[in-house]
N, C-alpha and C positions, 0 to 999 in steps of 0.2 A: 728193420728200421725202428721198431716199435719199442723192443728193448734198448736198445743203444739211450733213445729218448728219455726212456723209465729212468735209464741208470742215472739220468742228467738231473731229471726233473725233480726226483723222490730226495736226493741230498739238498739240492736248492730250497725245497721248502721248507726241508726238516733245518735248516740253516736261517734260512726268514723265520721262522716260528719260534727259535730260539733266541733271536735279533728283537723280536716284538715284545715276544715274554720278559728278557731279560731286560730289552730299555722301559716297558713297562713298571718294574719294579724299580730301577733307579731312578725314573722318572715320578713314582711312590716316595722313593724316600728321600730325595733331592730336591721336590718341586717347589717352588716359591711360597712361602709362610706365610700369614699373616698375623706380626708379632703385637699382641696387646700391649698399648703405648707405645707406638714404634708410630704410628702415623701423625700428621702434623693435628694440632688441637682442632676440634669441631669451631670454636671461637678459637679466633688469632689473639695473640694478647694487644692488648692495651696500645695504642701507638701515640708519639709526641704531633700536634697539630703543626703546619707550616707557621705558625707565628709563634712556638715552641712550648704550648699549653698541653698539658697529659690529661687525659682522656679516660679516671679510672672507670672499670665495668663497674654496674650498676647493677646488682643483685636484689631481688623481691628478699623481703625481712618473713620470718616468719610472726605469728602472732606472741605475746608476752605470754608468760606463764601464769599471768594475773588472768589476762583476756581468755585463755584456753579452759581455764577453772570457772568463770563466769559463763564460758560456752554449757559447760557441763552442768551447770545450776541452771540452768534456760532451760535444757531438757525435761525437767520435770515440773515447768512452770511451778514452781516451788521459789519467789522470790526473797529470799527471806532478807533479812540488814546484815551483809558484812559485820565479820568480828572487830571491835575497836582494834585490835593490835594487829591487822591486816597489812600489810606490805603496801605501800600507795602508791605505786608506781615507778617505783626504784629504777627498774631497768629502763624503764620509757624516757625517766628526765636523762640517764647519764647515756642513752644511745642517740639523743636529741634528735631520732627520725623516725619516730613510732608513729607520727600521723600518719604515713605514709605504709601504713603496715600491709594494705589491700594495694598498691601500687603493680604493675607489670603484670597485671590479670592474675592477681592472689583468687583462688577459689573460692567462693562465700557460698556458705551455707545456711538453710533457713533456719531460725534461732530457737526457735519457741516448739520446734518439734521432736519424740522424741528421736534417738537414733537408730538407723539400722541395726548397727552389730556395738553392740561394747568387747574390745578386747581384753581381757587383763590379763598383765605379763609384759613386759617390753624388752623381753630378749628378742634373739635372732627371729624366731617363731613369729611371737605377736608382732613386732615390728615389720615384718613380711606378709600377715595378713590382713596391716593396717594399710600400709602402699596398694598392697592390691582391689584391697576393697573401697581404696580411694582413687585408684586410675579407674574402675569399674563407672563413679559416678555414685558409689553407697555414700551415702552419712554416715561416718564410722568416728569412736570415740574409742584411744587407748589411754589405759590408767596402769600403772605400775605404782609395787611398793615401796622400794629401793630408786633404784636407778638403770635408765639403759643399760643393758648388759653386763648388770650387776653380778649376775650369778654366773651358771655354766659358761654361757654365752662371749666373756673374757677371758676364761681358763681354760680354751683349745689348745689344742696342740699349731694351729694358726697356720694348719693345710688344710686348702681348697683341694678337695683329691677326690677320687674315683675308688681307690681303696687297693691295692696290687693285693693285699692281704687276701681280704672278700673273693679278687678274682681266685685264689689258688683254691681257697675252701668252694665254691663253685665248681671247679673242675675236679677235683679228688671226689666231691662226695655227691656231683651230678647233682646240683643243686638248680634249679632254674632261678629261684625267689632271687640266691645270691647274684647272679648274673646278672637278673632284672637292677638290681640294687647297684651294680657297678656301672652299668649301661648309663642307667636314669643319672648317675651321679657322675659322670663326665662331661655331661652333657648338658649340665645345670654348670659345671665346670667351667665351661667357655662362655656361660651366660653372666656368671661370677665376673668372671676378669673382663667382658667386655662393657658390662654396665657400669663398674667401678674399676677402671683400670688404673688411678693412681693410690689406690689401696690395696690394688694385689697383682701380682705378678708371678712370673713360671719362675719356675728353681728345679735347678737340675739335681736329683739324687743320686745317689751310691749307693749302692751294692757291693761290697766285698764278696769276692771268691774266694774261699781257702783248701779248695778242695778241684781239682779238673776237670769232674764230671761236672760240680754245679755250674761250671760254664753254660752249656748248654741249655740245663733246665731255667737257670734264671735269662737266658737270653729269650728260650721260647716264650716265657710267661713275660718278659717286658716288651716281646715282639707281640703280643696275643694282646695285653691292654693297648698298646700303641693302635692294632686293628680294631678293637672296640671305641675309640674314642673318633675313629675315622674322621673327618671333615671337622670336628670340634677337637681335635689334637694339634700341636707346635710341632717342635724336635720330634723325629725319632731315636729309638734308643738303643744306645749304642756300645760295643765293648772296647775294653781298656785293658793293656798290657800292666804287667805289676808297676813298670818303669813308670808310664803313665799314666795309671792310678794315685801313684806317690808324689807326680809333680801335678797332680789337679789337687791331690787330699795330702798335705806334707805331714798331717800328722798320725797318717795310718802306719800302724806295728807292718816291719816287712817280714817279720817271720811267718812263715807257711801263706801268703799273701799269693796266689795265683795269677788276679787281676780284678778286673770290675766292670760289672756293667750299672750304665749309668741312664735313668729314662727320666721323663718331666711331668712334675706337680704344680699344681700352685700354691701358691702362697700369701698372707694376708695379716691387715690388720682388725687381729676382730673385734675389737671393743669399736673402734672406730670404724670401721664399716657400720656396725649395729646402729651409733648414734645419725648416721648419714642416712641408713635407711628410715629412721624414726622422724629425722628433721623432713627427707624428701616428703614424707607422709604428708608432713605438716603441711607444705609448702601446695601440696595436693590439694589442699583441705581435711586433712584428718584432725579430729580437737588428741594432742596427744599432751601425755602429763605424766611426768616422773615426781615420785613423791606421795601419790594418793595410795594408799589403801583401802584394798573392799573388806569393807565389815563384815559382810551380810548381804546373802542376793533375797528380791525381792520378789513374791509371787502374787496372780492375780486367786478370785475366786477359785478359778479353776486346777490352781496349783501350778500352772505354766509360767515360766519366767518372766520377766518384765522388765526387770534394771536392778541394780546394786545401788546397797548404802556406804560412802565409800567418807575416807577424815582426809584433811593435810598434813602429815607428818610433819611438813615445814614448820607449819604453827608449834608442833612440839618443841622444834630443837629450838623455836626462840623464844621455849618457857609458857607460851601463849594453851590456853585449853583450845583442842581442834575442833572445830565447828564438821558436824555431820550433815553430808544433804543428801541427796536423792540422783540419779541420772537412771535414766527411763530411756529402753532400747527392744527394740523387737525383737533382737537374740542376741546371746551372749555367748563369748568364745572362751575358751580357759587356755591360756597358754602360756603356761606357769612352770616349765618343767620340772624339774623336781619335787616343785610343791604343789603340784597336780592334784593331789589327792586331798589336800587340804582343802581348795576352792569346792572338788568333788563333792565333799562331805557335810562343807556349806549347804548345800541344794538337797545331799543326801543321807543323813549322819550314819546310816549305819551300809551303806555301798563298799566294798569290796577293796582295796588298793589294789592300784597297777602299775604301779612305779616302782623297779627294782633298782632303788639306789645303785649306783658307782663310784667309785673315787679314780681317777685319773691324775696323779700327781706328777707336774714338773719343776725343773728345777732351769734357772738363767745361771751362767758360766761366762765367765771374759772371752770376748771375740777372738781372742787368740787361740781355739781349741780349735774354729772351723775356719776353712776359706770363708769368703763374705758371699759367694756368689755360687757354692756346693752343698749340698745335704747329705744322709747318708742314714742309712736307715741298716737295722740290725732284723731282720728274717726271723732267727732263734735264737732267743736270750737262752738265757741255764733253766728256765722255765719254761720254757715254751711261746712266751707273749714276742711283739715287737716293740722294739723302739727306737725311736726319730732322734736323731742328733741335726740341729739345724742351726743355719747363720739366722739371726728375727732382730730388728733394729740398733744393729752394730753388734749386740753381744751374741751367746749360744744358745738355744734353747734345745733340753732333752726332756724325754718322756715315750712314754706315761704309762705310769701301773694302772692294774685294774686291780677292784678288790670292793666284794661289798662297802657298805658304810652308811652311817644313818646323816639323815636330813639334817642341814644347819644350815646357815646365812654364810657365814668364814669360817668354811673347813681349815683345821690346821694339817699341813705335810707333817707326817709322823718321819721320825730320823730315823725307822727300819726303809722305810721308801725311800727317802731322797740316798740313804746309802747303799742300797740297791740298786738304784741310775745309776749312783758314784763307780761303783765295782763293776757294770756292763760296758762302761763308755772304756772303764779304761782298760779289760779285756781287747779291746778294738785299736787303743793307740798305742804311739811307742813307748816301749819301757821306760824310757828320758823322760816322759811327760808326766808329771803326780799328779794326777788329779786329787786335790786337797778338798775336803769336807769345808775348810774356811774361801776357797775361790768360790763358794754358791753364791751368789747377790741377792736372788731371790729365790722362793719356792713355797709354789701354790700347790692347792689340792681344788679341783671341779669335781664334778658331782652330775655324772650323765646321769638324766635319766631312761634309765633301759624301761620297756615298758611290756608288761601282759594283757593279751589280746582278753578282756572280761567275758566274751561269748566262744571263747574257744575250750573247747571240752579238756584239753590241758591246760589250767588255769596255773600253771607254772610256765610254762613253755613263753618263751619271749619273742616278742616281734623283733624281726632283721629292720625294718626301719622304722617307718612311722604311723600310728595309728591314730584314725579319727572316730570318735564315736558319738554321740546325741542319746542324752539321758530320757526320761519319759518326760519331765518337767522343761525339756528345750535346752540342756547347757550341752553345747558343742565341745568336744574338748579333743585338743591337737597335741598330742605328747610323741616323745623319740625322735627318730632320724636324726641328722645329724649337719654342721655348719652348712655346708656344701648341697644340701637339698633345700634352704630353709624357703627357697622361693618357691621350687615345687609344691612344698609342704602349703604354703599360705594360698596356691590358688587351688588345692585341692580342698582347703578348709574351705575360703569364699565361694567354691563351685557347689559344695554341702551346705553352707546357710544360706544362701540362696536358693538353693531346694526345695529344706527344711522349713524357713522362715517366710517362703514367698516375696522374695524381694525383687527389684526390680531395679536394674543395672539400666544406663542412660551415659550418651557420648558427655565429653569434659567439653562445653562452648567454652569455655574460659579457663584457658589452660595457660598455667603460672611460666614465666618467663625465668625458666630456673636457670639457663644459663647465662641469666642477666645482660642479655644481648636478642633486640627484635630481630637481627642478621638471620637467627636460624629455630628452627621448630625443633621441639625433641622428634627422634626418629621414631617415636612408638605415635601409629595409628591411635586413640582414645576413643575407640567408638565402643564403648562399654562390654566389650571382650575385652579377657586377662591379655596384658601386654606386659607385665613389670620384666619380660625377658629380655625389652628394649627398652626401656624406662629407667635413662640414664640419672646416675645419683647424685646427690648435689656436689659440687666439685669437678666433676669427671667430662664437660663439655670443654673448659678451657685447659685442660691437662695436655701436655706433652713433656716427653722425655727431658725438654732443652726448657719448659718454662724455668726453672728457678734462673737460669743466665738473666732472662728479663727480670726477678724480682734483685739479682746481684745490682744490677746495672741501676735501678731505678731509686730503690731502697737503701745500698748499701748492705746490706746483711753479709754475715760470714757464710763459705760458701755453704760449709756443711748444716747452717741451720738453713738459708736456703730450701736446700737438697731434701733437706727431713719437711720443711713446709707443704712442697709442694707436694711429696708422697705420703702426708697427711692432710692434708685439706684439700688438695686438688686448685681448682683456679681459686678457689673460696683462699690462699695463699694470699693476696693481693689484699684482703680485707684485714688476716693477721698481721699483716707485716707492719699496715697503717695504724694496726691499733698497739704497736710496739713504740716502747719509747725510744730515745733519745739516748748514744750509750755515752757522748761527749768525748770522746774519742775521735781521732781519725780515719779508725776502721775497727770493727766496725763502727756502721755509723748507726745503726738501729737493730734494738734486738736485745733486753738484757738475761741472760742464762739466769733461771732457776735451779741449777745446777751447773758447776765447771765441766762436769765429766762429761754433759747431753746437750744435745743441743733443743732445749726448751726453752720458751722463751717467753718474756709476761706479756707479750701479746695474745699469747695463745690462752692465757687465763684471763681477760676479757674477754677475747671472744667467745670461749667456753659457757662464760657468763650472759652472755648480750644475747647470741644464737645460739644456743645448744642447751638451755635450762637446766648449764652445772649451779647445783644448790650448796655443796657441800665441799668442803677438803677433796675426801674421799672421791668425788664426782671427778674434780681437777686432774686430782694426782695417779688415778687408776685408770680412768677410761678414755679422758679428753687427750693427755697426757699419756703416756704409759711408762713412765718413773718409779712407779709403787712395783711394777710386775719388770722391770731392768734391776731395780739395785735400791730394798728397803731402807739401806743405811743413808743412799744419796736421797731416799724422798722422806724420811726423817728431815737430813738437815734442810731441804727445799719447804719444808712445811712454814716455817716465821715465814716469807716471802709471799707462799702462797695465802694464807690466812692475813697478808697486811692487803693485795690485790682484791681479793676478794671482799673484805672488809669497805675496803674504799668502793666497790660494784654495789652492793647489798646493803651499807649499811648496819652490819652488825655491832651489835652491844658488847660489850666487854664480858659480861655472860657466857655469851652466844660463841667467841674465838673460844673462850677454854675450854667447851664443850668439842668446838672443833678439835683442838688439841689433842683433849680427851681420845676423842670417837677415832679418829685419824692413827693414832698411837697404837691402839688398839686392836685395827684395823690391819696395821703395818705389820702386828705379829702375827696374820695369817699367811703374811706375805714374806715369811724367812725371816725376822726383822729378830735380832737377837735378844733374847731376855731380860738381860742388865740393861736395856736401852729402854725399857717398857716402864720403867719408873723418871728418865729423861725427861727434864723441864724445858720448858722453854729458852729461859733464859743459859740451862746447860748448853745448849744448840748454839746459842748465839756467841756465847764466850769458847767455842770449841773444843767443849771437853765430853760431843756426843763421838768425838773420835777417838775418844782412849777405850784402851780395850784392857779387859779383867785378865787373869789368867789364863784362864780355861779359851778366851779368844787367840792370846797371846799361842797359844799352842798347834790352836787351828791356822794360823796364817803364816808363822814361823817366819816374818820377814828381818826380824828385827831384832837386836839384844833384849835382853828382860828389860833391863835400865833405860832404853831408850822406847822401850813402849809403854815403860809405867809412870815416864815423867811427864809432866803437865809442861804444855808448851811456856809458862809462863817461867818454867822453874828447872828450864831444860839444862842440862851438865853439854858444854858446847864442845867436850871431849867424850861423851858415851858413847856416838852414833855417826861421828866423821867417816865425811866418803874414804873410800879404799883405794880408789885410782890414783894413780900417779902420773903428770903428764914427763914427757923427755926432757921437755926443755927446766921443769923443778927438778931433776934427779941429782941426788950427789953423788949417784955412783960414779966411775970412770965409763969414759964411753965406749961402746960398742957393747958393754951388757944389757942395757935395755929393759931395767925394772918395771915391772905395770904395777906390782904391788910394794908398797911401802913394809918394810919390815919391822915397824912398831904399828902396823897397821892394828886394829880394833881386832880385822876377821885372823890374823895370824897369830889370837893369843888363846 
């Protein structure tokens, strides 16, 4: 009886175990998601009152850029007289609600003391270890010399990512460090898109197969990341028949095309995240300031640091001599990337460099090259590197080379590099497709800086992410890693100067109503442990998928700038849209484009101005904006418009625009901006003849007869460049032949 039993029992379970095992894994890669922005906004929008009154939110203002710069002169009780030709409150008369600047439990901090931590640097870095050290409860003061995410910090490649790369070199070469490094960076990953989720979002990438064994190996290595990202991953990743590769990706080459697999990154905007983290700071209580630079750090008897002497570049550009003062802080952070060794050498003139420049160059493409909603990433170029071909605010973005290169403000794309993408991308698509040298819009070059460990006995050898060190004099300095750790990186920095410095971290009683609604608390605990993992960014409470329907409905706006609002400002949408004008039209009815092609719009250059302390052209059109890094030629012509907005914000002297002009122009050609347009006046722009092209463009774009690209519209031949189509009902053929084309056509001679 006993075997009969076995023979029953032993297949029954080996059959349950199979049934468990195998609903286990479908129920792995099946089971409910939870997609960033996909749930309804923390704050509901705005509703009409029963007697039919709107109800706009009601946002805490940060402090003026006047008031943040007097913060920083209190520090050193150092009161000296303002410069006569001082700014006097420009932003406060034209946003007429600056008394109100402490409103909705704005942070205050004591005045006359000095600060904790001075950051300087207001990229990703220092921007992230100013939030931290401001949800901590520190007194923290960030100074920059340029502008938010002036540097590296806007020239990503503009993936939130974990790195598939990193994992493969991990597994080949038994590397634990890289592992740690893809681990740690997924997982800041889900921290990225849930703190700011209408600044970044998942994007599904590609893989192309052209071979049947790499099936396999790239399905293992997207199934291996997918299980490292565990609980902090979306999508699993999945493969694709050639058929079905070509209708996700229409513009993949089918020859030798196997299939694809396809897994998920995210994806973001980085200049604008940067400035959201900077603002949230604010908003915290941090005194933060774009535009200062540090002269000179300062030390006590003992040689130990103390504060920096730092100018107003402001006062520069409006001709004004900059007044020098003092700010006095119990430790100083360096978070300067690339110019790292610069501040270093301040504190130590003859200390070592550990910054191993990089050049990362990309290039912007017409959206016609990618789906809007697929990526695709190349494994092994002809060299051995990767590069990313991705949909980034309607047009393409590829990249990025690596290659030494020295230190500067605005690297220029060398045309071996940007023709080096050119010849990879189009290796990848179909023959039909020409990828033209003149389709670039734009092309940047950033400048990682890689970084050497100073106490590592290989003083070559470079660090895989991020290195923090503390000099003998106290200058902390946070350099490497990369967009996607920058929060890591900032509370490892604050966990170190408060070490080092002895500080002493304290809950937030007065915590800023940054969703501009008493309805709800941010979800971060503030009990003076690092939380910025839940410390939502400004914008990101009243965000959801469906807001821009409410700013259509209310506003008027068109839908697509809508659509771009609210996945640039998040709920802070509701404040641009009011500070847009009037278009007198029927629809839209508010919103005027600074450009036809984009949807930007001059609200967003007051607000830029009012909340975000854009100073500059440059500030507008690069980071608030991203028109400079979409398409140089269209933020050339957008520039009269924004220099007339801004003017009327600020106040500028007729001086003061040219120099914009100037500096903007200039600017532009780091940004792809063609050569012959670099001597382009103003008044060229306006009378539209920044759109004629020389020869040499003439060749690159090849749209058009010579005659009809070298005529000035004023003096156009109305027979050089007539359409070619012919409709049926003009033909004089007989019927049933069906000409499309005119046989005295222009193209048939």
């Amino acid at each position: 009886m006993a075997t009969p039993r076995r023979r029953f029992l032993r297949p029954f379970l080996y059959t349950a175990a199979a049934a468990i095992a195998g609903g286990s894994v479908l129920y792995y890669v099946y089971r409910p998601r939870k997609i960033p922005g996909s749930d309804p906004a923390t704050v509901p929008p705005p509703r009409y009152t029963e007697d039919g009154r709107f109800q706009p939110p009601r946002f805490p203002l940060v402090k003026t850029r006047e008031e943040q710069i007097a913060d920083l002169k209190r520090s050193s009780k150092s009161h000296s007289t303002p410069h006569a030709g001082d700014t006097k409150g420009v932003l406060g008369a034209l946003t007429g609600s600056r008394k109100q600047n402490s409103i909705d439990g704005q942070v205050k901090q004591d005045g006359d003391e000095a600060y904790d931590l001075l950051v300087i640097g207001g990229g990703a870095t220092g921007s992230g270890i100013a939030l931290d050290a401001a949800t901590r409860g520190l007194k923290v003061a960030l100074v920059e010399r340029e502008d938010f995410a002036s540097g590296t910090s806007s020239k990503s490649t503009k993936l939130v990512h974990g790195g598939v790369r990193y994992l493969e070199k991990a597994v080949w070469e038994l590397d634990y460090n890289q592992y740690k490094l893809v681990k740690e960076a997924l997982r800041e990953r889900k921290y990225f898109l849930d703190t700011a989720p209408h600044l970044s979002s998942w994007l599904p990438i590609m893989i192309p197969v052209q071979k049947w064994w790499q099936a396999p190996y790239f399905w293992a290595g997207t199934k291996f990341y997918d299980l490292l990202a565990g609980s902090e991953g979306i999508e699993s990743s999945y493969f694709l028949t050639k058929s079905k590769a070509l209708d996700a990706f229409p513009m993949l080459k089918q020859e030798n095309l196997f299939g694809a697999l396809v897994y998920y990154d995210g994806a973001h905007n980085d200049s604008r995240m940067n400035v959201s983290i900077a603002m949230t700071a604010a908003l915290y209580g941090a005194t933060v300031v774009n535009h200062i630079e540090v002269t000179s750090l300062e030390k006590d008897a003992n040689g130990k640091l103390i504060g920096a002497r730092v100018k107003d570049r402001v006062q520069e550009k409006d001709g004004l001599k900059p007044q020098e003062f003092s700010i006095k802080a119990k430790g100083i952070i360096n978070a300067t990337g690339p110019f790292t060794d610069a501040v270093r050498k301040m504190d130590e003139s003859e200390v070592a460099d550990i910054v191993a420049p990089s050049s990362g160059v990309h290039v912007i493409l017409p959206g016609y090259y990618s789906p809007s909603k697929m990526g695709l990433i190349d494994p092994k170029t002809s060299d051995g590197r990767v590069i990313f071909f991705l949909p980034w605010q309607g047009n393409t973005i590829a990249g990025t080379t690596d290659a030494p290169t020295a230190i500067s403000q605005n690297p220029i794309a060398g045309e071996e590099e940007i023709n080096w993408i050119l010849s990879e991308i189009q290796a990848y698509l179909a023959p039909d497709l020409n990828v033209r040298r003149g389709d670039v819009l734009a092309a940047w070059s950033g400048i990682r800086p890689l970084v050497k460990d100073p106490n590592s006995k290989n003083t070559e050898s470079l660090v895989r992410n991020h290195l923090i060190t503390v000099s003998d004099s106290g200058l902390l300095t946070c350099a490497g890693g990369k967009w996607t750790t920058y929060r890591q990186m900032g509370e490892e920095a604050v966990d170190e100067a408060i070490s080092r410095y002895g500080l002493k971290t304290s809950p937030l009683l007065q915590v800023p109503r940054v969703s501009g609604s008493e309805m709800i608390d941010d979800a971060a605990p503030l009990d003076g442990s690092c939380q910025t993992h839940q410390v939502r960014l400004v914008g990101a409470h009243g965000f959801s998928n469906t807001l821009f329907i409410n700013l259509i409905q209310h506003f008027g706006l068109e839908s697509i700038v809508a659509k771009h609002l609210t996945e640039s400002y998040g709920d802070r949408a509701w404040t641009v849209a009011a500070l847009s004008a009037p278009t007198e039209q029927r629809y839209p009815v508010r919103g005027l484009k600074i450009s036809a092609l984009y949807p930007f719009i001059d609200g967003e250059i007051r607000y830029a101005v009012r909340h975000e302390y854009a100073q500059t052209a440059v500030d507008v059109l690069a980071r608030r904006t991203r028109l400079a890094f979409l398409n140089a030629q269209a933020a050339l012509e957008a520039l009269p418009t924004v220099i007339d907005l801004m003017t009327e914000e600020l106040g500028w002297s007729k001086k003061r625009q040219e120099k914009e002009w100037h500096d903007t122009v200039q600017f532009l050609a780091s940004m792809g901006l063609a050569k012959s347009k670099l001597s382009v006046t103003r008044r060229d722009v306006e009378n539209g003849k920044a759109g004629e092209y020389d020869e040499h463009e003439r060749k690159l774009y090849s749209r058009h007869g010579k005659q009809g690209m070298q005529r000035s519209s004023c003096t156009a031949d109305a027979h050089s460049d007539r359409p070619a189509d012919m409709m049926e009902s003009d033909s004089k053929f007989p019927s049933g032949e069906k000409p499309v084309i005119s046989a005295d056509s222009a193209v048939n001679k």
